[in-house]
FIKEGU-9633 format. One record per residue: residue in three letters; x, z, y of N, C-alpha, C in turn. Coordinates in steps of 0.02 Angstrom, whole numbers, padded with zeros to 5 digits, always signed. Each point is the difference from the previous one (the first is absolute). Layout:
<sites>
AlaXZYXZYXZY ...
</sites>
This chain:
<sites>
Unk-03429+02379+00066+00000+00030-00066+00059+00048-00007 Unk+00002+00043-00040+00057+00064-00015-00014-00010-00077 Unk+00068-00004-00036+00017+00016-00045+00046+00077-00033 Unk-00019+00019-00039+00012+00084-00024+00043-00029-00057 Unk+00058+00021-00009+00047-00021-00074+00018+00093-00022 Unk-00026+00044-00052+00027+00043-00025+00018+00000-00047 Unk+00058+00064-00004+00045+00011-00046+00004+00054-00010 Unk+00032+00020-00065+00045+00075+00006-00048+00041-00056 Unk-00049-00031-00035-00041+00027-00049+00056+00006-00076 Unk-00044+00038-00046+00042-00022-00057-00035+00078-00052 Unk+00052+00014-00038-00014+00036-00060+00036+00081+00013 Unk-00049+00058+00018+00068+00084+00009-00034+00029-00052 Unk+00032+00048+00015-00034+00051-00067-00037+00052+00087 Unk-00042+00047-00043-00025+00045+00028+00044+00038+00059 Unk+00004+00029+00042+00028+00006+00043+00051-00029+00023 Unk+00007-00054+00002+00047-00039+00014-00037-00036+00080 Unk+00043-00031+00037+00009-00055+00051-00010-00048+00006 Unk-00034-00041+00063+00025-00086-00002-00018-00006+00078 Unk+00019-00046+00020+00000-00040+00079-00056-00065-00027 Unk-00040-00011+00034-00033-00057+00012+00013-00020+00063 Unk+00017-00059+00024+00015-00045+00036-00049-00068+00016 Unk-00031-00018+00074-00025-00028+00012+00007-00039+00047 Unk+00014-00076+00001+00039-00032+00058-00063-00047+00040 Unk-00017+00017+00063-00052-00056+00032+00047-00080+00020 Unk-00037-00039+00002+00037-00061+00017-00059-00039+00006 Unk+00006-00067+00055-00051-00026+00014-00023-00001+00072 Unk-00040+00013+00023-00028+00006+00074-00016+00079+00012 Unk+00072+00053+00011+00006+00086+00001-00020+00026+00052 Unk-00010-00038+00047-00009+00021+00063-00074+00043+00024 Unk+00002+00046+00022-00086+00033-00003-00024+00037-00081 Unk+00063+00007-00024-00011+00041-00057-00019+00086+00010 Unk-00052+00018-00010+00000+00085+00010+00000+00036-00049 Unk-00039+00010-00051+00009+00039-00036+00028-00027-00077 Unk+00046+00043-00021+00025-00034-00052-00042+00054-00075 Unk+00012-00010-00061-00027+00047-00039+00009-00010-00091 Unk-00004+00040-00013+00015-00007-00085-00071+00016-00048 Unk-00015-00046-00031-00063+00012-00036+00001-00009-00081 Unk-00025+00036-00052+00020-00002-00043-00073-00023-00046 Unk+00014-00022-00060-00053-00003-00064+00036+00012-00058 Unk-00045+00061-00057+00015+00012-00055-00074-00052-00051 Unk+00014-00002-00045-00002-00047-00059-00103+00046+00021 Unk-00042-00049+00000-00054+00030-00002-00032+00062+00047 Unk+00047-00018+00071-00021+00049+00063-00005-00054+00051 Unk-00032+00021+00065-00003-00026+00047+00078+00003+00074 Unk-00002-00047+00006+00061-00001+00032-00003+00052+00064 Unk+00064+00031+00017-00009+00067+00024+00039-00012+00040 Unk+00013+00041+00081+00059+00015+00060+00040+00047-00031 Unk+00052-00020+00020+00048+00028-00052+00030+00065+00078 Unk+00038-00039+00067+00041+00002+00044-00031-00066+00032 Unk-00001+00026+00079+00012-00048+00046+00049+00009+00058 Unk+00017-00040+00042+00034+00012+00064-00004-00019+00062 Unk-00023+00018+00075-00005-00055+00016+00061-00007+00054 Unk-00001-00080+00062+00042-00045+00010+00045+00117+00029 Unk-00036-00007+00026+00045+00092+00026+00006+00062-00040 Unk-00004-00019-00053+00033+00035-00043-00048+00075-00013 Unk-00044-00025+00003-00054+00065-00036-00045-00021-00059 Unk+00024+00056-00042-00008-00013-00066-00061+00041-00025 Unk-00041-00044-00059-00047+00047-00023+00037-00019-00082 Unk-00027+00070-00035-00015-00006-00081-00044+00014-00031 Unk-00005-00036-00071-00048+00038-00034+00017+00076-00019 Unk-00062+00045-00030+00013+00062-00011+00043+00011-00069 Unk-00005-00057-00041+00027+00004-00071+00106-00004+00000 Unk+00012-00036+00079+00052-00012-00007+00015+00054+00066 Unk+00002+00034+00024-00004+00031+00077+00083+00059-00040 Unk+00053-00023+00035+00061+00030-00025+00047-00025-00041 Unk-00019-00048-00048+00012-00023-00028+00031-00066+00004 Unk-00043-00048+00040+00009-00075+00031+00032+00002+00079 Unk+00018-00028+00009+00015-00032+00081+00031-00074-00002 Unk-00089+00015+00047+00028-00082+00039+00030-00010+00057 Unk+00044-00074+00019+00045+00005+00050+00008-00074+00031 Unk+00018-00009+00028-00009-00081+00024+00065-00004+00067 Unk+00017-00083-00014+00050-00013+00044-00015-00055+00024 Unk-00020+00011+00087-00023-00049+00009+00058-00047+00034 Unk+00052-00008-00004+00021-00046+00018+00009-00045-00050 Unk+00021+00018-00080-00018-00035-00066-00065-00025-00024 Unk-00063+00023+00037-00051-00022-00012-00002+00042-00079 Unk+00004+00051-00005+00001+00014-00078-00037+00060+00006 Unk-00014+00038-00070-00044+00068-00003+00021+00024-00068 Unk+00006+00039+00015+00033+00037-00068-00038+00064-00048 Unk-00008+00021-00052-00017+00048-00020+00043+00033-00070 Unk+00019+00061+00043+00050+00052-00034-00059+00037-00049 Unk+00000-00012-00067-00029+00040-00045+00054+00033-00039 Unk-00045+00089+00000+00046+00032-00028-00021+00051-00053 Unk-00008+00043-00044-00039+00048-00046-00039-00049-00032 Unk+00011-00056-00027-00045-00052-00015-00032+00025-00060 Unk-00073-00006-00006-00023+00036-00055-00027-00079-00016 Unk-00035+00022-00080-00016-00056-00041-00076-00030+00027 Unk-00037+00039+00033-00070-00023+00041+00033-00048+00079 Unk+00043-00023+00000+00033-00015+00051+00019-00062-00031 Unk-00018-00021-00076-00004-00062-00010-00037-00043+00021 Unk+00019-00062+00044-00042-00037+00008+00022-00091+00039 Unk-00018-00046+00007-00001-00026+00051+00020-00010+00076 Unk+00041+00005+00016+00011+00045+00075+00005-00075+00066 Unk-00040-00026+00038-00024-00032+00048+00031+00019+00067 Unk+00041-00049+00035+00006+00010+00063-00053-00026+00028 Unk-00022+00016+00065-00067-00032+00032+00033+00020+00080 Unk-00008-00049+00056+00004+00004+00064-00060-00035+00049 Unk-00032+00049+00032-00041-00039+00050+00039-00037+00074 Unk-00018-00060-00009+00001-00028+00085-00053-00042+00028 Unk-00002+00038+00063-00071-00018+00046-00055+00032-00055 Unk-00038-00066-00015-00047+00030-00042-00010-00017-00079 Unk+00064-00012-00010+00002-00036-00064+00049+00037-00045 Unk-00047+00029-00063+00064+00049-00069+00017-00060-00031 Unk+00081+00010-00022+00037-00024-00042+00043+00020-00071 Unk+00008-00037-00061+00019+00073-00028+00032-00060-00043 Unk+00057+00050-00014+00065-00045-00052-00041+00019-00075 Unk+00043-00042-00045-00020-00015-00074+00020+00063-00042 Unk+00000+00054+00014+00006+00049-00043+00084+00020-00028 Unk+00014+00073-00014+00063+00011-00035-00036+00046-00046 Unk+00012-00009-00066-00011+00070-00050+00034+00033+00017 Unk-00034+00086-00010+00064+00048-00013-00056+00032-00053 Unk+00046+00025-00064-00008+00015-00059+00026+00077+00003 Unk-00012+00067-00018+00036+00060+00006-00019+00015-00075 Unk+00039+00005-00033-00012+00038-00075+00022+00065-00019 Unk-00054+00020-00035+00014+00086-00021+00053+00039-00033 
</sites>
């Protein structure tokens, strides 16, 4: 089993910043791709950023310049640098990591961006 603990959500105003932080712990070993997934209030949960164990990254088109994801694998952690944060960028924000053949996904951080 792998456990996902994130952090680093909270309350910006409109163009403003935040780090989300995502720590694996548990059985890490054979972890490949790591990734950030988000839900707004009455949408379907979306790929936000992924990464995988070698460091190639995909994004969505909504965040492409804006976001970067980054990961350290000797911390077992994954990070996501949000930046130009607009208010449609409210939402739910989900770490999720596949290993072997099994997705895992931590309990959610809000991030809130107000106008």
């Amino acid at each position: 089993q792998v456990q996902l603990v994130e952090s680093g959500g909270g309350l910006v105003q409109a163009g403003g910043s935040l780090r989300l932080s995502c720590a694996a712990s548990g059985v890490i070993s054979s972890i490949d791709v790591m990734a950030w997934y988000r839900q707004a209030p009455g949408k379907q949960r979306e790929l936000v950023a992924s990464i995988t164990s070698g460091g190639t990254t995909n994004y969505a088109d909504s965040v492409k310049g804006r976001f970067t994801i980054s990961r350290d694998n000797a911390k077992n952690t994954v990070y996501l640098q949000m930046s130009s944060l607009k208010p449609e960028d409210t939402a739910v924000y989900y770490c999720n990591c596949r290993r072997q053949i099994t997705y895992y996904w931590g309990q959610g951080t809000q991030v809130t961006v107000s106008s």
